[in-house]
N, C-alpha and C positions, 0 to 999 in steps of 0.2 A: 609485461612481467611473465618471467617463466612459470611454471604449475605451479610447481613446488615450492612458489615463496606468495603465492594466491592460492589461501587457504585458510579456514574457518581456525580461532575465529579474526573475523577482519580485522582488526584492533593491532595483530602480531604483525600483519603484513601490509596492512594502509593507515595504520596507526598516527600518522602524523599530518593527516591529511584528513581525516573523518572529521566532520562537524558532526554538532545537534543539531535541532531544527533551528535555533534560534543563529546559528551560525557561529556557534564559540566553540573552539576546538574542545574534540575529545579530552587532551591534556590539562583543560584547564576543569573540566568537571570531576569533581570528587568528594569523598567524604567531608570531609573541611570547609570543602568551600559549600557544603549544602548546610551543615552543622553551624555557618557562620550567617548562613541566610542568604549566602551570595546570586545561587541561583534561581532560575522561573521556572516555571511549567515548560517552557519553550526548550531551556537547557535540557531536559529528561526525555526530548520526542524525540526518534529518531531521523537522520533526514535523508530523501530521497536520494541523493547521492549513494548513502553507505546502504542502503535497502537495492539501489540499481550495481553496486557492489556487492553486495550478497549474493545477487540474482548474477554473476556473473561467474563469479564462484561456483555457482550451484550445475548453473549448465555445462563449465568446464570440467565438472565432476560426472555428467553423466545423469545430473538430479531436474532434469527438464521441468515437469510440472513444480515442484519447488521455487526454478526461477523466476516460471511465469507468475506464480502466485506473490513474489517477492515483487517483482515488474508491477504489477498491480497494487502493491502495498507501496511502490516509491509513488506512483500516480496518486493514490487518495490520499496523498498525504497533502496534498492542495485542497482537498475538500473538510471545511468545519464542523469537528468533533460533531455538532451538534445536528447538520444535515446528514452527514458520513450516520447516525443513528437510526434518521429516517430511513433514509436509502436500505438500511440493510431491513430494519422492520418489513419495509413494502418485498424484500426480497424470499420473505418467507412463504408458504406455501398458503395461496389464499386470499393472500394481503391485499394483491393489486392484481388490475384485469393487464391483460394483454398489451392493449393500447397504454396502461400509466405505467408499466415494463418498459415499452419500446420510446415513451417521453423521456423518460430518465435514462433509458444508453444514451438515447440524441444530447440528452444536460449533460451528462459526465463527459460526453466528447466534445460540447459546443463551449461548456462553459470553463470545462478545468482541462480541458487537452488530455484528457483520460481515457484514451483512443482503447487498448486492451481490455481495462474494466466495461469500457461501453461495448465491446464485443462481446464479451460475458457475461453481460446482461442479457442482451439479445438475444444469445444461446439459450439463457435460461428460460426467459420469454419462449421462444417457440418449444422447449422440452414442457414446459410448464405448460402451455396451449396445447398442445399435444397428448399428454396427462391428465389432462382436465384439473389439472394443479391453480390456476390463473383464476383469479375472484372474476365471477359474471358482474355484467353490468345491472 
């Protein structure tokens, strides 16, 4: 697609094509059909596709860190609200040594295919090591 018709926000220009997470078109979520009880929790996430669309958008704008950050957000979207919680706790300054850093890049690439996120943990890991950021053993 030329620039000028891939552009923010996605809905204008991939609009018929965008699922939720739950895989039901964009077109079919709305006021109504929430107000009628129709949809889940699933219906309201958004899904990797239209996040690796964003992130496409964003690089062919010139917004680099943006897309990677968006790249990252379509990958954890395989990962359970409720570990995706963990995950970011231990990511805080402190939380976790070195070594329970560099288990969890090896999880997020082994188990969910979340090759950039686990690069970016990694990174954090050795800044954090580095820092003296990284909980001692």
């Amino acid at each position: 697609m030329s620039q000028e018709h891939e552009r923010y926000p996605l809905m204008e220009s991939r609009g018929e094509g965008l699922r939720a997470g739950s895989g039901r078109s964009a077109a079919e979520i709305s006021l109504a059909a929430l107000a009628a009880g129709e949809l889940t929790d699933d219906d309201l996430r958004i899904s990797p596709e239209a996040l690796r669309g964003q992130a496409e958008i964003a690089a062919a704008s010139g917004f680099g860190q943006l897309a990677a950050n968006l790249r990252r957000a379509a990958e954890l979207t395989a990962v359970p609200n409720a570990e995706l919680l963990c995950m970011y706790e231990m990511l805080r300054p402190g939380r976790a040594t070195y070594e329970e850093m560099t288990a969890l890049a090896a999880r997020l690439a082994g188990e969910y295919a979340a090759l950039e996120s686990a690069a970016f943990v990694r990174e954090a890991a050795e800044v954090y090591r580095a820092r003296g950021l990284a909980r001692r053993s």
